[in-house]
Structure formats: C-alpha cells, structure tokens
N, C-alpha and C positions, 0 to 999 in steps of 0.2 A: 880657432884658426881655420879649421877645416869650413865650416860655414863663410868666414872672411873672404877666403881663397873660393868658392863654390866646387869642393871637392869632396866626394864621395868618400866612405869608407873603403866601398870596392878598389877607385883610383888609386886611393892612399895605399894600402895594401900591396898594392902591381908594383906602385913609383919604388917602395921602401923595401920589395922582395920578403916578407914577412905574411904569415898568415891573415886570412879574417878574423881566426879567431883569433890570434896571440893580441892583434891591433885593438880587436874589440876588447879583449882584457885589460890593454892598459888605458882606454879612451873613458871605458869604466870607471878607474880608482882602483880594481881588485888586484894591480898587479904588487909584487914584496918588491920587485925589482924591475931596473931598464938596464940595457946591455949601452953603455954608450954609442958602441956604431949604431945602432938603432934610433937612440936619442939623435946621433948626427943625422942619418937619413931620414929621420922625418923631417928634424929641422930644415934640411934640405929638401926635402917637397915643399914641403909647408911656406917658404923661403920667413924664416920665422929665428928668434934666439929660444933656446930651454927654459929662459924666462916668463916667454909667452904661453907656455905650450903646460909646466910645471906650476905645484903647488903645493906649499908643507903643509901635511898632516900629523897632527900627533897619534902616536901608535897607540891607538886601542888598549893595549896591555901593557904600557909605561906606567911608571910611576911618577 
C-alpha cells in the first residue's frame, strides 16, 4: 500500500506518530503484535482497510 499511495517509510512514520523503527518492525512480519490505534492510523495514512494492509501467518511454533 505504501508503494500504491508513493509514500515513504519516513512519511508513514511522521503521518502515524510511531517510530522508524517500531513501523519498520511491523512492515517486516517480525512484529508478535499491532496496537489497534496503530492499525487505525495507518490505515488512516494509507487511506486503506486492515484487509489490505494484513495477512495470516501460521505461528512457527503451533501445532
């Protein structure tokens, strides 16, 4: 979405009030968790749903 929209990591970052780095953790996959206000303010930069933006993984250490 970031690509779609031509916005930066840095931008995103500024728009959403979160770090470089926490944003680059979750743009990664490496994050356990998202804070929903977070999930809203991106989705809200991004002008996107968490549909777009999200995707299940199955946990490494499931069964």
């Amino acid at each position: 979405m970031m690509a779609k929209r031509k916005m930066s990591l840095n931008e995103l970052s500024e728009r959403v009030g979160i770090t470089l780095a926490n944003l680059s953790i979750l743009k990664n996959g490496k994050a356990k968790a998202v804070r929903l206000s977070t999930l809203d303010a991106i989705c809200r930069a991004l002008d996107c749903t968490p549909g777009d933006i999200l995707e299940y993984r199955e946990d490494e250490n499931s069964e």
